[in-house]
Backbone as a ProteinNet text record, in pm:
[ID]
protein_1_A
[PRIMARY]
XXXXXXXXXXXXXXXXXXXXXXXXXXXXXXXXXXXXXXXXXXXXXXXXXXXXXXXXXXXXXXXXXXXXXXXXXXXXXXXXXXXXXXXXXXXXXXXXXXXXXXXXXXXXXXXXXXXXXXXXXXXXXXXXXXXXXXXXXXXXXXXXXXXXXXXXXXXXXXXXXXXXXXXXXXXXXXXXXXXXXXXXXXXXXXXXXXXXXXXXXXXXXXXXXXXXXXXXXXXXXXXXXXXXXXXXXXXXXXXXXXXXXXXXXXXXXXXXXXXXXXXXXXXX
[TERTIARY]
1890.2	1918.9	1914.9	1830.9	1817.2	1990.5	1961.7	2132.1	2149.3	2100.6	2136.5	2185	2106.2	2185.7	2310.7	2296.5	2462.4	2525.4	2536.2	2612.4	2654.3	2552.1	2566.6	2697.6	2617.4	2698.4	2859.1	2864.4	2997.9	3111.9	3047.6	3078.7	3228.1	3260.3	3352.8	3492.4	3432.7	3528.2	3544.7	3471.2	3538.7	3657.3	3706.1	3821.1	3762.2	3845.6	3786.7	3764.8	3814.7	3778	3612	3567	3473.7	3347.2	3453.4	3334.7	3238.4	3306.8	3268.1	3208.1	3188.6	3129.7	3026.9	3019.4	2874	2760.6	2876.3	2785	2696.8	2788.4	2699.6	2603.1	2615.6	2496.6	2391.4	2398.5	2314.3	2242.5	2319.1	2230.2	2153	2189.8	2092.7	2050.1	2019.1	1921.5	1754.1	1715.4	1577.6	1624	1695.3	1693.4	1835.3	1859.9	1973	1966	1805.3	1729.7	1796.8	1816.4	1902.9	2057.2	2125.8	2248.3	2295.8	2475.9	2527.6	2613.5	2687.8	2728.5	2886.6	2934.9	3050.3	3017.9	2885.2	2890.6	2825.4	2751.5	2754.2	2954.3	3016.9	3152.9	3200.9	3130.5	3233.2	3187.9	3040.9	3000	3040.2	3065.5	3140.3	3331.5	3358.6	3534.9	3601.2	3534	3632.6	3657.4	3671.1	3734.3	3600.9	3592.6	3491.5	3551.1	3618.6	3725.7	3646.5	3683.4	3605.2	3464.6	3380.2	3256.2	3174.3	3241.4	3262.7	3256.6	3419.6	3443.3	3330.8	3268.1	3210.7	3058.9	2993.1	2933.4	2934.1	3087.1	3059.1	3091.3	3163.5	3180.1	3015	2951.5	2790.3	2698.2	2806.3	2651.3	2608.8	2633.8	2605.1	2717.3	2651.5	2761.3	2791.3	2681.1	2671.6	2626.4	2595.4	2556.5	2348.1	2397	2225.3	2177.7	2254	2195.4	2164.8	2222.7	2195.6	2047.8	2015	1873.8	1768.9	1820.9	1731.7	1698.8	1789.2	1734.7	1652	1672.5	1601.1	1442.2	1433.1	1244.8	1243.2	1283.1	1223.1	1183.6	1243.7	1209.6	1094.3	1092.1	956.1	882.8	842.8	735.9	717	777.6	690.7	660.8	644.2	533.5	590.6	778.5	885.9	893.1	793	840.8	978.1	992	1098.3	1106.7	1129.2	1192.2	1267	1272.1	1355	1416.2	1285.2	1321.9	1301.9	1300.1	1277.5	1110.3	1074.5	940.3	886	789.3	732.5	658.1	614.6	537.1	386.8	285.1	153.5	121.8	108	54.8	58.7	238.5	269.7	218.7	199.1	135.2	6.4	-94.3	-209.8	-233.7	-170.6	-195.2	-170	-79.7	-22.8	-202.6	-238.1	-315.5	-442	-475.6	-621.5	-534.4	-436.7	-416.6	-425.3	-376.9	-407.2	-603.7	-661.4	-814.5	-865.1	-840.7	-898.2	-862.8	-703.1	-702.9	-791.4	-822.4	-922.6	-1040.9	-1106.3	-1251.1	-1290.3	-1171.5	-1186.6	-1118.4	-1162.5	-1149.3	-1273.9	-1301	-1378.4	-1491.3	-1465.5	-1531.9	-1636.3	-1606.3	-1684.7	-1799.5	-1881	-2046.5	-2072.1	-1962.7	-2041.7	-1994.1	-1881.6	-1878	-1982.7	-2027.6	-2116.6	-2285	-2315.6	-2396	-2428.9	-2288	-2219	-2316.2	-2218.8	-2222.8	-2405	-2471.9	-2608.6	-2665.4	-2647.9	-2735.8	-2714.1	-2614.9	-2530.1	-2611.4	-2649.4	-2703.5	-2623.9	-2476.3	-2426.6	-2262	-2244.9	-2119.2	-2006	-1917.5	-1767.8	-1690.9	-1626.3	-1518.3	-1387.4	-1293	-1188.3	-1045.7	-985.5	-856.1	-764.6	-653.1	-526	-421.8	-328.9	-277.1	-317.3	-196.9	-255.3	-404.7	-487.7	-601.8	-678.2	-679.1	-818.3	-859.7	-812.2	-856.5	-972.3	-941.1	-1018.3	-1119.3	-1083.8	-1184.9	-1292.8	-1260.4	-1347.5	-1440.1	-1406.9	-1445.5	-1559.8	-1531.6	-1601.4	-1722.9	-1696.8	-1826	-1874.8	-1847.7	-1910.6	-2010.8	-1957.6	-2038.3	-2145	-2081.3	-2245.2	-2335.5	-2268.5	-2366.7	-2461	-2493.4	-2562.5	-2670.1	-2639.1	-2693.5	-2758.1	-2748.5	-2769.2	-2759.8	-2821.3	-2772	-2685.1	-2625.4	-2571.8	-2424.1	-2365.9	-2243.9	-2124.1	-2052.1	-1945.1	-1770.2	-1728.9	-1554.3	-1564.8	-1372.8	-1293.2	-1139.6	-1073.1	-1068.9	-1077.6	-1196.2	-1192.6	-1085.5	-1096.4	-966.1	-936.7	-793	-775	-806.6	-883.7	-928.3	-850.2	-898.3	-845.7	-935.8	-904.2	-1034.1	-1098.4	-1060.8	-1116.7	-1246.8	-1279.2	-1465.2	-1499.2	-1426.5	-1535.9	-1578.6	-1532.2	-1536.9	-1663.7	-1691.3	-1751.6	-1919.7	-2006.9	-2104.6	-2151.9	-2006.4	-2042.2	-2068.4	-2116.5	-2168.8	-2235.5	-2240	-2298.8	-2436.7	-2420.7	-2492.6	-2431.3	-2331.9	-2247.5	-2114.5	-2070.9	-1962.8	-1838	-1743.9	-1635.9	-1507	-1511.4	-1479.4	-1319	-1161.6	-1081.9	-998.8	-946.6	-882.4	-726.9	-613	-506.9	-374.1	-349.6	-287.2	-133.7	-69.5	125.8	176.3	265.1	333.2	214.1	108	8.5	48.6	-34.9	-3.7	58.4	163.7	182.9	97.2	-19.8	-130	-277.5	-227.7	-300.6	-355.2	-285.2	-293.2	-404.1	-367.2	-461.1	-571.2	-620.3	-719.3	-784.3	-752.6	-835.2	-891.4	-759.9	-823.4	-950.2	-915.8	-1025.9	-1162.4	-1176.2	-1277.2	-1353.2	-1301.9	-1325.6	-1407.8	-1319.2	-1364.5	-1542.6	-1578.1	-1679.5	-1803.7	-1763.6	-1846.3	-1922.1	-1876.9	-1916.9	-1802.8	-1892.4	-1795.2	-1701.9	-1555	-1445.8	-1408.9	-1453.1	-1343.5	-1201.1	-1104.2	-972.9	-966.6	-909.6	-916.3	-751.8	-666.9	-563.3	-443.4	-353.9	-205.5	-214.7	-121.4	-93.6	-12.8	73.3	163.8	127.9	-27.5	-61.9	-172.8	-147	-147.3	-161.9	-11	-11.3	-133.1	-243	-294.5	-427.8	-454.9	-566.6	-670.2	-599.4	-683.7	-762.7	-686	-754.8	-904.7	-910.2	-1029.8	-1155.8	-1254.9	-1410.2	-1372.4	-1350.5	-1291.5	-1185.5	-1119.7	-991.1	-1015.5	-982.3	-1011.1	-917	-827.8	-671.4	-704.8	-652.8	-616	-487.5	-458.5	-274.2	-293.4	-178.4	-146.8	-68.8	-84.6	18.4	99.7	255.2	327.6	503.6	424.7	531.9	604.8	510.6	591.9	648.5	683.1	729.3	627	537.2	436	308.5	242.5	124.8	20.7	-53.9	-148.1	-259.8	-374.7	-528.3	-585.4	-576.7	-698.7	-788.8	-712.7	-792.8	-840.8	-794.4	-892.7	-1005.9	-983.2	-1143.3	-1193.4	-1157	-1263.4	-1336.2	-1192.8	-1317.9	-1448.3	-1430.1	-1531.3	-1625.4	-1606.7	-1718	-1788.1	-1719.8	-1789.9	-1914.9	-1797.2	-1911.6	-2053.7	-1971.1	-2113	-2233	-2180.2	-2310.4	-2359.9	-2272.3	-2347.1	-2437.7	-2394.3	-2488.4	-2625.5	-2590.5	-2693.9	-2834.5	-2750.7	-2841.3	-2881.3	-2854.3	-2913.7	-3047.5	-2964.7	-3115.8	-3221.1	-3206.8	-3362	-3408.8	-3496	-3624	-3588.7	-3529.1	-3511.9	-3357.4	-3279.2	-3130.2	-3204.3	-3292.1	-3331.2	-3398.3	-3504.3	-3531.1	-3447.1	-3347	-3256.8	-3137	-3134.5	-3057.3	-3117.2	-3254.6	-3333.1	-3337.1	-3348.4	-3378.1	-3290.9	-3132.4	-3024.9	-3019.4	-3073.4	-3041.4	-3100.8	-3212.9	-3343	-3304.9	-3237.3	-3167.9	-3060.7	-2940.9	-2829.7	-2927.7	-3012.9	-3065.3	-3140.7	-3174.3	-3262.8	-3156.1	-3013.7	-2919.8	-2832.5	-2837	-2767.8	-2617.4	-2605.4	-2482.2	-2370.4	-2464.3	-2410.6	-2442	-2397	-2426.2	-2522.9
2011.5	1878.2	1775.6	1638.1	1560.2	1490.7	1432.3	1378.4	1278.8	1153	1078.8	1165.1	1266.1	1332.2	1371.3	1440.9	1513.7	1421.4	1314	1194.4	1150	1135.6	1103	1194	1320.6	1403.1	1442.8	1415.3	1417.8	1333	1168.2	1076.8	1023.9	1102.5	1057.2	1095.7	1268.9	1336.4	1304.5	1204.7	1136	1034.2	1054	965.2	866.6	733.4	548.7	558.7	668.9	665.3	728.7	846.3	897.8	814.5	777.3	636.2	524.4	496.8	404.6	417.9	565.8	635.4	663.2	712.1	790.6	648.1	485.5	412.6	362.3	346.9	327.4	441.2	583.3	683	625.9	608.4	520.3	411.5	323.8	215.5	231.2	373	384.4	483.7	514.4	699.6	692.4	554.9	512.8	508.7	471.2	430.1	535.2	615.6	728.5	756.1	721.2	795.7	713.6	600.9	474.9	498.7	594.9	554.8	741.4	694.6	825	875.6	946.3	966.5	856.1	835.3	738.2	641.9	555.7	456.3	444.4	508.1	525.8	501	609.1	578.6	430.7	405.7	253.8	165.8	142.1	67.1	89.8	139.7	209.3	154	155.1	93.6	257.5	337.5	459.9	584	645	753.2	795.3	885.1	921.3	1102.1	1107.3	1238.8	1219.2	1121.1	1091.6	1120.6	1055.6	1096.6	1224	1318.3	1448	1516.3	1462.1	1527.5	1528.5	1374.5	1354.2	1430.5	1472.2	1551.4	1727.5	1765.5	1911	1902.8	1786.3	1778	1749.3	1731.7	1717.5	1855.4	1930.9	2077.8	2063.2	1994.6	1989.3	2009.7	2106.5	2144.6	1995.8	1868.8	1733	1674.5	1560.8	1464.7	1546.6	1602.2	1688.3	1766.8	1796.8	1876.3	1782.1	1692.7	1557	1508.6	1457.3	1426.1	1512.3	1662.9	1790.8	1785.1	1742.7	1736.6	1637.7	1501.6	1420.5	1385.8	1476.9	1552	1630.5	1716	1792	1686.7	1642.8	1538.1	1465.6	1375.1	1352.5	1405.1	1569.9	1650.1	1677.1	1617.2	1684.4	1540.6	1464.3	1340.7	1197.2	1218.8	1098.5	1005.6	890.8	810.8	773.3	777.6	761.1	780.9	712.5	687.2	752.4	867.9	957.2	953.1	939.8	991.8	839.5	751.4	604.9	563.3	432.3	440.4	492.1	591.5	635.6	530.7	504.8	404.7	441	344.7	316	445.9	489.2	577.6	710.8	731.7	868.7	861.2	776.1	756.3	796.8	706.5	771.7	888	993.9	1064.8	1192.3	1175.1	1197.3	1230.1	1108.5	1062.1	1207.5	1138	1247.7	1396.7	1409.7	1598.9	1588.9	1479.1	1556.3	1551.4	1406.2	1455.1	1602.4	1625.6	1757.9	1862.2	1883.4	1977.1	1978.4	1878.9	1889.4	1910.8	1830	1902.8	1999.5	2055.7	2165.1	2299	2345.1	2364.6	2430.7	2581	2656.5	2673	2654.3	2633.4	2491.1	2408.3	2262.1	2261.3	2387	2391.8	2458.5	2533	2593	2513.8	2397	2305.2	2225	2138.4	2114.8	2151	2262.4	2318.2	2344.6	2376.6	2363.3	2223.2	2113.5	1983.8	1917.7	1985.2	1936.2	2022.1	2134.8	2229.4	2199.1	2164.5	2166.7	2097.2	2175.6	2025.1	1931.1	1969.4	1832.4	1812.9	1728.7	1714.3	1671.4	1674.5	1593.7	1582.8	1472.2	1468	1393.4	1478.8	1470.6	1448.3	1315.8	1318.5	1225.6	1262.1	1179.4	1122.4	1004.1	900.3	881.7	925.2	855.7	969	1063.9	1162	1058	985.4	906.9	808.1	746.1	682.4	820.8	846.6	933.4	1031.2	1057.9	1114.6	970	851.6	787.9	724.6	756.3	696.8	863.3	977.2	1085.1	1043.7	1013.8	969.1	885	777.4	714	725.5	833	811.7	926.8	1018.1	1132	1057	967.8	866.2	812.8	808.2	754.8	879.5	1003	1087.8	1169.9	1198.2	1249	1191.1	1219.4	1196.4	1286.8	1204.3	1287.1	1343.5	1259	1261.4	1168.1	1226.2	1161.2	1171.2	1074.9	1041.9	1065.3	1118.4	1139.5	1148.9	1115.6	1013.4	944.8	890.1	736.2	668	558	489.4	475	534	537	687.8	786.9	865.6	1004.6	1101.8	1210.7	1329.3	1447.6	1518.8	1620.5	1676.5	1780.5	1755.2	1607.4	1644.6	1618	1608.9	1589.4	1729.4	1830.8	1970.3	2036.2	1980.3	2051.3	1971.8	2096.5	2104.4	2160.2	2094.6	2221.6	2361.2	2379.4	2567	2622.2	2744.3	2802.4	2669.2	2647.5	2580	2415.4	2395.6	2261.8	2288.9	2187.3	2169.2	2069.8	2135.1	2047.4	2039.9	1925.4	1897.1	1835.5	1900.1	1860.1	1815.2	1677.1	1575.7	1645.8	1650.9	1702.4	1677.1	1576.2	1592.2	1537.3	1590.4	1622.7	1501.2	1549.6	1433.5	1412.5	1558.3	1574.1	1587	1576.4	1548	1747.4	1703.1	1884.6	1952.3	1919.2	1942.6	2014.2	2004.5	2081.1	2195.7	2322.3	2438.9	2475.7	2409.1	2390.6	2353.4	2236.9	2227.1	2265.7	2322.4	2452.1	2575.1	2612	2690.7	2680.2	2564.8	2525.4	2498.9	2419.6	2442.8	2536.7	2662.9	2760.4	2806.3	2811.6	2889	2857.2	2704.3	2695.7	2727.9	2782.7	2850	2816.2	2639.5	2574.8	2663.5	2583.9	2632.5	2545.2	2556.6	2444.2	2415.8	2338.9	2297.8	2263.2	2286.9	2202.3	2156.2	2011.6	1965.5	1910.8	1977.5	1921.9	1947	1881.4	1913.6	2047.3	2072.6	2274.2	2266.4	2140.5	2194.8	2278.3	2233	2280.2	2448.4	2512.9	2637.5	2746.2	2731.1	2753.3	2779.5	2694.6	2720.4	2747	2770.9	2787.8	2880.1	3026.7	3105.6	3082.2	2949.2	2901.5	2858	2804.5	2758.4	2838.1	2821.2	2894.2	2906.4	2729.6	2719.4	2593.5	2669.3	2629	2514.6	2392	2307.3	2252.6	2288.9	2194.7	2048.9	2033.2	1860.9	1799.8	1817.2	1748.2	1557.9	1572.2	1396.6	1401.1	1224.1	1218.5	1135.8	1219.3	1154.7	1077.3	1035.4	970.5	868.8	783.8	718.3	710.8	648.3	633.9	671.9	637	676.9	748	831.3	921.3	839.1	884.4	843.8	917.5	867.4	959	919.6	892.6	874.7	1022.2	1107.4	1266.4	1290.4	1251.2	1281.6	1173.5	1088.1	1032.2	1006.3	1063.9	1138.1	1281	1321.4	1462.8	1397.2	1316.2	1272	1221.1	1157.9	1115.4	1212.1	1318.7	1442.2	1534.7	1528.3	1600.3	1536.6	1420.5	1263	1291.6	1297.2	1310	1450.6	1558.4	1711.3	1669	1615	1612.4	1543.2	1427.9	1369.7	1405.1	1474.7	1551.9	1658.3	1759.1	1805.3	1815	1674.8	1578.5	1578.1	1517.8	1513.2	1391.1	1384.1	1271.7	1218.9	1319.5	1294.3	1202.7	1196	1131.6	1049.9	1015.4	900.4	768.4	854.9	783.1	731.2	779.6	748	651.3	615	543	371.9	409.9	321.1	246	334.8	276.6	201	248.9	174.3	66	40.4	-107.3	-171.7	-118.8	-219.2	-261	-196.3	-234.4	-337.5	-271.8	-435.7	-526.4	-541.6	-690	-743.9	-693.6	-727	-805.8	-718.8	-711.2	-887.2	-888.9	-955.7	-887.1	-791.8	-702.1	-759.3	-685.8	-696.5	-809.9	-851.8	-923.8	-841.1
107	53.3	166.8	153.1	260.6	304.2	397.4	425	358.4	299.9	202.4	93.4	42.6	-82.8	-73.9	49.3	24.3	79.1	120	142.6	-4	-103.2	-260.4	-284.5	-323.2	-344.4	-318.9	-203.5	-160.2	-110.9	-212.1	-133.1	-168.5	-314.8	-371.2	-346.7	-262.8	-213.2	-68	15.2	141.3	121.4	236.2	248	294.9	293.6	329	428.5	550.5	737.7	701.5	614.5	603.2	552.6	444.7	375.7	433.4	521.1	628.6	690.4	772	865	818.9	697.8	595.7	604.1	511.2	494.6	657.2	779.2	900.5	889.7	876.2	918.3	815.2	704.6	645.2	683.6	721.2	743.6	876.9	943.5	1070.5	1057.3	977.3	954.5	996.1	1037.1	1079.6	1253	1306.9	1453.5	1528.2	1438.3	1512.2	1645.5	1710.3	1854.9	1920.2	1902	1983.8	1980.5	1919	1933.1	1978.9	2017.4	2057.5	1955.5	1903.3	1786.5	1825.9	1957.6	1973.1	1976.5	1968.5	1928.8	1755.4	1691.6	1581.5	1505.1	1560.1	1539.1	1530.5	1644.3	1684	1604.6	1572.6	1490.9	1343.6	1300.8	1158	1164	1281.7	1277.5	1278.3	1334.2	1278.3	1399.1	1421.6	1523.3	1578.4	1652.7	1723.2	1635.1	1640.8	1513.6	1401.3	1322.6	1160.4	1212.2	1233.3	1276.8	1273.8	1352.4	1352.6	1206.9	1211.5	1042.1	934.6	902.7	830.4	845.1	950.1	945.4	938.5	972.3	948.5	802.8	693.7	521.2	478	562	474.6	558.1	605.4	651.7	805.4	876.6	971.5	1102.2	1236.8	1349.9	1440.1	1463.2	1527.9	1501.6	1594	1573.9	1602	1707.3	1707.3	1615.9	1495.1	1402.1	1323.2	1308.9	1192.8	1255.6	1368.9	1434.5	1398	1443	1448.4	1247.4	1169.9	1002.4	994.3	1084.2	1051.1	1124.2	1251.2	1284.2	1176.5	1127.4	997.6	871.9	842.5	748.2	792.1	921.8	942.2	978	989.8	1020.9	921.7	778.8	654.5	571.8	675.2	622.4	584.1	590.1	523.8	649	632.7	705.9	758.2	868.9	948.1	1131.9	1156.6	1292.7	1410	1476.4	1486.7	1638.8	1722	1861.9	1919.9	1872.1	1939.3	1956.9	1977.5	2012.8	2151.6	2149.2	2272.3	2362.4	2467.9	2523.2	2554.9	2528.8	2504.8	2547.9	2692.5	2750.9	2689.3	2654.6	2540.3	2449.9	2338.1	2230.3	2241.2	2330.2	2351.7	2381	2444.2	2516.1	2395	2312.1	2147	2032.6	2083.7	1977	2049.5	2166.8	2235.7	2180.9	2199.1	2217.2	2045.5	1948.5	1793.8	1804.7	1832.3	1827	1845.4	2005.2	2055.3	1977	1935.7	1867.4	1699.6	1640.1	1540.8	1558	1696	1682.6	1727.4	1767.5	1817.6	1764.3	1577.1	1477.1	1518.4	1484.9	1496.6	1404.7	1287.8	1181.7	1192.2	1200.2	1191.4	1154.5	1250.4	1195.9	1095.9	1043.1	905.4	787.2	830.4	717.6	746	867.7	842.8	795.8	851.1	769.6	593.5	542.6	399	328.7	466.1	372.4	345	507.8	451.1	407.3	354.1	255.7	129.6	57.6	-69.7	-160.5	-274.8	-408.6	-380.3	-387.3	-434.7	-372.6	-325.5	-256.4	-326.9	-392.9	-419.7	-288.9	-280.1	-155.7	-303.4	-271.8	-268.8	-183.2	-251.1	-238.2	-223.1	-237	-310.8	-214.2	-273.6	-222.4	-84.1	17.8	163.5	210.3	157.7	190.9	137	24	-49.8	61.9	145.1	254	335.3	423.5	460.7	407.4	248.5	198.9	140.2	116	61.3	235	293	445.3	437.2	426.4	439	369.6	198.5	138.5	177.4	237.4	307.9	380.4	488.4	582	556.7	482.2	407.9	325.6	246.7	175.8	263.6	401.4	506.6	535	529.2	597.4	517.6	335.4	231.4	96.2	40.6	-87.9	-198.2	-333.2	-412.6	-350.4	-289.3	-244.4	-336.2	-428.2	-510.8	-404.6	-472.8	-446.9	-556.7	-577.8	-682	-615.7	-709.2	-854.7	-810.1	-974.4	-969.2	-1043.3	-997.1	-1070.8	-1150.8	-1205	-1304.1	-1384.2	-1331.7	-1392.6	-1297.6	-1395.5	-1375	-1294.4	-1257.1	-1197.9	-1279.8	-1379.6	-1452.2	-1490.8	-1508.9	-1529	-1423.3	-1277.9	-1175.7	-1160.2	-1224.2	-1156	-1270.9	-1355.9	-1502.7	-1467.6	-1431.7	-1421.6	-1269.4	-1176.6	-1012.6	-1049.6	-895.4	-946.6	-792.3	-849.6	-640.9	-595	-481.1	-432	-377.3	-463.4	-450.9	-331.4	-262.4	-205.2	-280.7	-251.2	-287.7	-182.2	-62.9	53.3	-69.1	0.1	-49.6	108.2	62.4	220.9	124.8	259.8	149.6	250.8	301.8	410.5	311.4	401.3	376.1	274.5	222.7	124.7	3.6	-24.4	-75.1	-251.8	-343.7	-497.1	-522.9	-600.6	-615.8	-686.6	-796.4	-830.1	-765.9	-589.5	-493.3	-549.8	-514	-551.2	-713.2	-768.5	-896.6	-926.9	-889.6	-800.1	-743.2	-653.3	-524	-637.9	-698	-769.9	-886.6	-960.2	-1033.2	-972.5	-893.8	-768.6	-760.9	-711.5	-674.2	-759.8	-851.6	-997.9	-1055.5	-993.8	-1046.9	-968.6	-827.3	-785.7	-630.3	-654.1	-511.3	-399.8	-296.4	-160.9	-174.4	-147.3	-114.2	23.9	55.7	209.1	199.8	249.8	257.4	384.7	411.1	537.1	540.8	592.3	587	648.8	733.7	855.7	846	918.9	928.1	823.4	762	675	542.6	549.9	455.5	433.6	528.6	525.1	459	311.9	238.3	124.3	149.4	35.5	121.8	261.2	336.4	223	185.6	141.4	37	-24.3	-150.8	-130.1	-4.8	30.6	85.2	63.3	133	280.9	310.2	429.3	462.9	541.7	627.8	710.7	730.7	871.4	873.8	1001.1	1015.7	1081.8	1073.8	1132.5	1172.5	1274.5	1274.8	1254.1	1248.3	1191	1322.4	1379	1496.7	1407.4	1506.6	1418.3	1485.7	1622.8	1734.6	1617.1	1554.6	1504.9	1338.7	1299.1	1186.5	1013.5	1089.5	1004.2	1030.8	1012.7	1022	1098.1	1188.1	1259.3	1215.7	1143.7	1105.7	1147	1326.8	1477.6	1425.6	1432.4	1422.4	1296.1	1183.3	1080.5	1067.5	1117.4	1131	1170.3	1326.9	1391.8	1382.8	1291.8	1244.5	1149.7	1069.6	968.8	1040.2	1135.3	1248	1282.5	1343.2	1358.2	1254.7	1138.3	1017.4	978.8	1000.4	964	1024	1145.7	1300.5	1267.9	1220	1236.5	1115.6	967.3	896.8	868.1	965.2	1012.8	1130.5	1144.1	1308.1	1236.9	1169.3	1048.8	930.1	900.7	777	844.7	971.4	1096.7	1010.8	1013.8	998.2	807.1	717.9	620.7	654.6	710.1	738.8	848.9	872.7	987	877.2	755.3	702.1	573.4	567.2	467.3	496.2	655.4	696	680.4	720.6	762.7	590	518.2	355.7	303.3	360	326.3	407.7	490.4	606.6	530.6	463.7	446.8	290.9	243.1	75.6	92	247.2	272.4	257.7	361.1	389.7	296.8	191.7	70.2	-51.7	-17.6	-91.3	-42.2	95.4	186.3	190.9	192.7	141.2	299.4	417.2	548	623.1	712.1	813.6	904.6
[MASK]
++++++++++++++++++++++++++++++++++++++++++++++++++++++++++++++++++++++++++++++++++++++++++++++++++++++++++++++++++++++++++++++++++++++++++++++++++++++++++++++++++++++++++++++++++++++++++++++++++++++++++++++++++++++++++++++++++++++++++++++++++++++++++++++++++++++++++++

């Protein structure tokens, strides 16, 4: 149970020294990295004792087990704030070690290989993944044809899947805080015969086997919210393998689309 809950939960059975104390851990459950649990106290009006108390009445041995719940919480995707902001250099340095560790995913060439052999491509995926998967179609839309996104708006996925079959890919983006509908999916997928990719955090593991193939990707996640430097630069990656691939057919297919913007006046 997260610590707001059992704060809910047990709030009725604190005393007014506890009450007080709970509502400060509240109002700082984003910036905790900044404070010590005696001044947390102090700012609340209450004992550096109550303090205490009020955390071993919600499950916890300190003030470090309360922190140590709240990196778990944001390693499974809940925005939040934990260890303070890191500085430029850490951050960056954050960001290169999640890249390297994605492109450097063992598999890469036989998804890419996958993606430029395939009749037919679907890229999939949902809430914060549809960014990166609609950036994926994108950039295969450059290098091939017959490359779909899904869902479309408003719509559902069961007929994107009705008519795939051996020979098709179905590339699924799936990263943490992912639709619980995953698993179902993969399987339906499967079922119709294309290859499936899953591209998605380690958290998601769980359903690796579901897939043809496996490709992790970490999310940086210094700060408060998910960093996808590395997932799209993996898509950069697949882009270029499938392009380098096409050869002369993805040279002239690039060239066809420039020549349609400017006809279009689409681009600058």
């Amino acid at each position: 149970m997260r610590i707001d809950e059992r704060i809910a939960a047990r709030h009725d059975e604190l005393s007014p020294q506890e009450q007080r104390a709970a509502a400060a851990l509240l109002e700082h459950l984003d910036d905790l990295a900044t404070y010590r649990a005696a001044e947390l106290a102090e700012l609340a009006g209450v004992s550096r004792a109550t303090m205490s108390r009020l955390f071993r009445s919600l499950g916890f041995e300190d003030f470090d087990e309360v922190r140590d719940h709240l990196r778990r919480l944001r390693g499974a995707g809940e925005p939040r704030r934990v260890d303070g902001a890191p500085d430029v250099a850490t951050l960056v340095a954050a960001e290169q070690a999640a890249i390297l560790r994605a492109l450097e995913q063992p598999r890469l060439s036989e998804v890419v290989h996958l993606l430029a052999t395939a009749r037919r491509v679907l890229v999939i995926g949902w809430r914060n993944s549809y960014p990166v998967a609609l950036h994926l179609r994108g950039q295969l839309a450059q290098a091939r044809d017959d490359v779909r996104i899904a869902p479309a708006p408003g719509q559902t996925t069961g007929e994107e899947l009705v008519g795939l079959g051996r020979g098709d890919a179905v590339v699924v983006i799936a990263f943490r805080r992912r639709a619980a509908r995953l698993a179902a999916f993969l399987d339906a997928a499967g079922a119709t015969g294309a290859a499936v990719v899953l591209v998605a955090d380690p958290t998601a593991v769980a359903h690796a086997s579901r897939a043809t193939v496996w490709v992790e990707c970490p999310l940086q996640h210094a700060l408060a919210f998910d960093s996808y430097a590395a997932p799209m630069a993996l898509v950069s990656v697949l882009a270029d393998g499938v392009l380098t691939a096409a050869r002369r057919q993805g040279s002239a297919r690039v060239r066809s689309i420039t020549e349609t913007y400017e006809r279009l006046g689409e681009v600058e």
